[in-house]
N, C-alpha and C positions, 0 to 999 in steps of 0.2 A: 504494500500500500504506500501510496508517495503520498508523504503529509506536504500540503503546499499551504503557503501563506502568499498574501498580497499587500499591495501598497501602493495606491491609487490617491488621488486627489480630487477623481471626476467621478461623482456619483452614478452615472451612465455609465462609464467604461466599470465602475466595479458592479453593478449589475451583468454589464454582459460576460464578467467574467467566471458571477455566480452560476450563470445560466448556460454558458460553457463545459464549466469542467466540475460540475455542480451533480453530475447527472453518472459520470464518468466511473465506474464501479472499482478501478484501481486507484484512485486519487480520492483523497481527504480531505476537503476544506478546512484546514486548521482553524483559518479566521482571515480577518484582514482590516488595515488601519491606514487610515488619511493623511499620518503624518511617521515622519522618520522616526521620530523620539517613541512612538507608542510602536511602532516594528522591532525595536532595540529592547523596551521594557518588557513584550511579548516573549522573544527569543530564549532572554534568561529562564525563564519557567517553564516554558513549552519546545516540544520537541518539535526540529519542521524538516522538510529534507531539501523543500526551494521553496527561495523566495523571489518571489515576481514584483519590482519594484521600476514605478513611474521616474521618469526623468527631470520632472517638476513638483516638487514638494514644498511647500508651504514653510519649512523648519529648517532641514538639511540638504545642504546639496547631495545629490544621489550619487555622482561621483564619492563624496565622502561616506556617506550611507555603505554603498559596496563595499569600501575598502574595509569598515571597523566589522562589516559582517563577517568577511571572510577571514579580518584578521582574529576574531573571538571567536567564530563559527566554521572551521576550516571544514566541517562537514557539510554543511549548509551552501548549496547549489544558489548561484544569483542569475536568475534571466532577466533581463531589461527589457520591456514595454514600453516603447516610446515613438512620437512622431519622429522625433529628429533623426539623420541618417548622416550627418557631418562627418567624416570621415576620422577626424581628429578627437571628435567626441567619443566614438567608437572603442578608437585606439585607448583612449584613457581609461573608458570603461573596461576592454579585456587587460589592459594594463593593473587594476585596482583588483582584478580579480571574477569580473564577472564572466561566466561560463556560458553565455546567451546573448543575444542580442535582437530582437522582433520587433517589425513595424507594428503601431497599435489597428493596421488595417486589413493585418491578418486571419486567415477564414481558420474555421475551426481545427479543419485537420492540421494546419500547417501548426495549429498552438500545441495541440497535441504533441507535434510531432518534434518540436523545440522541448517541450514539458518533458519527453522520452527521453532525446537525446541528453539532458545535460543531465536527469538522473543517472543517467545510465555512466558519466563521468566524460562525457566529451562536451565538445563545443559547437554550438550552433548559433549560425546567421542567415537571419531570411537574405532570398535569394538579391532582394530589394537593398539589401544594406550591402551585400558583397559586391553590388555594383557599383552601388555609389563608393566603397571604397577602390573602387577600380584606379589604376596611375592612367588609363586611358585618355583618364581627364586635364591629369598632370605629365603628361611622359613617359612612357614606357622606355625604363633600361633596358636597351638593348642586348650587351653584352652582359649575360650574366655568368658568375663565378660556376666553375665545373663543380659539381658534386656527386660525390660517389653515390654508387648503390643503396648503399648502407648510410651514410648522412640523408640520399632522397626519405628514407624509410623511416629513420628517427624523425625528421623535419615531419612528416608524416602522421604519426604518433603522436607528435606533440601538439601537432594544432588540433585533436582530437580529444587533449585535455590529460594525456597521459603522464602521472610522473616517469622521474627516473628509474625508480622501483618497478611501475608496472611496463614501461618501456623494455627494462630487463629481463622481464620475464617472458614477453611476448618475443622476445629477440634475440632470447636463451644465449644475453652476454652478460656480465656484471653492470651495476650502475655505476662502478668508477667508466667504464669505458662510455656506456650511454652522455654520463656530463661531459666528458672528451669531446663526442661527435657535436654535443649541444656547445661547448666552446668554441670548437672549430666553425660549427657555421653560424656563431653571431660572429666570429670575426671574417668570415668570408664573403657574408651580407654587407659587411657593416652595420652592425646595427646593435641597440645596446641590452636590449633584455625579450624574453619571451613575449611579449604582444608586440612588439615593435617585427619579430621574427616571423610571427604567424601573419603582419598586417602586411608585410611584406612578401611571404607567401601568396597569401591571397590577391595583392596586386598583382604580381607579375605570374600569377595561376601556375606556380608551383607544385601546387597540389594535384592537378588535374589527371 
């Protein structure tokens, strides 16, 4: 059973999301609250496994909101529901820790289908926000760095949400070597930490 919790500001979108996933015989409506500070007082006492939290709250930036969840809550899955699709905003958000990312104009399956994935300990972005993170917009790097096999495969793994742990286990090599390939390719990107590495993935379709 996924215990989910919310965090909304718009009395309409928390209805539709009653009426959603409400119905849904694997998922548990924990609860849900209008403001950052009462998501945070919630968490301490109650068990959740994601939280679905708006990008405009009345109290806390939801950038900061993410970050103290996952930093108190490292169990606790954070999908973001929100209009904005900024590519930068994005970034900050899987940067802070959020394992989701969906437009709020998404149809039921697709919420589900974010809901699954990031239970299930990977990363998900409607198709909407992977475009708009596109470098299309800004340039596409032409030449990019050669990567091995095995760097493709970890690179892989990772934007999936995978630790080093479970990276090693699915690649039946230790996790000193998994952090190796993971050093090697933030320095053969260039680039400074894990959401900067998957946002660049995702631009230059890496993953494909």
């Amino acid at each position: 059973m996924i215990r989910l919790y919310f965090v909304n500001n718009h009395p309409l979108i928390q209805e539709g999301l009653r009426s959603l996933l409400g119905t849904e015989h694997d998922i548990l409506l924990a609860g849900h609250a209008r403001s950052g500070c009462a998501c945070l007082r919630f968490l301490l006492h109650n068990p959740v496994d994601i939280v679905i939290i708006d990008t405009c709250l009345p109290d806390i930036d939801s950038i900061e909101l993410c970050a103290n969840i996952r930093m108190e809550y490292p169990k606790v899955s954070v999908l973001v529901l929100s209009s904005l699709r900024d590519e930068k905003y994005v970034a900050n958000m899987l940067q802070c820790g959020a394992s989701g990312y969906i437009l709020n104009t998404v149809d039921k399956d697709e919420l589900l289908y974010a809901v699954h994935t990031v239970y299930a300990g990977d990363i998900y972005l409607s198709p909407a926000v992977k475009q708009a993170m596109s470098s299309d917009r800004v340039g596409i790097q032409k030449n990019f760095p050669s990567l091995t096999r095995r760097e493709k495969e970890v690179l892989c793994l990772i934007s999936e949400g995978n630790t080093n742990v479970e990276i090693a286990e699915k690649l039946f090599i230790s996790a000193d070597t998994v952090n190796s390939h993971r050093k090697k390719l933030l320095a053969k990107l260039e680039v400074k930490n894990t959401a900067m590495l998957i946002k660049y993935a995702v631009d230059n379709k890496l993953l494909v």
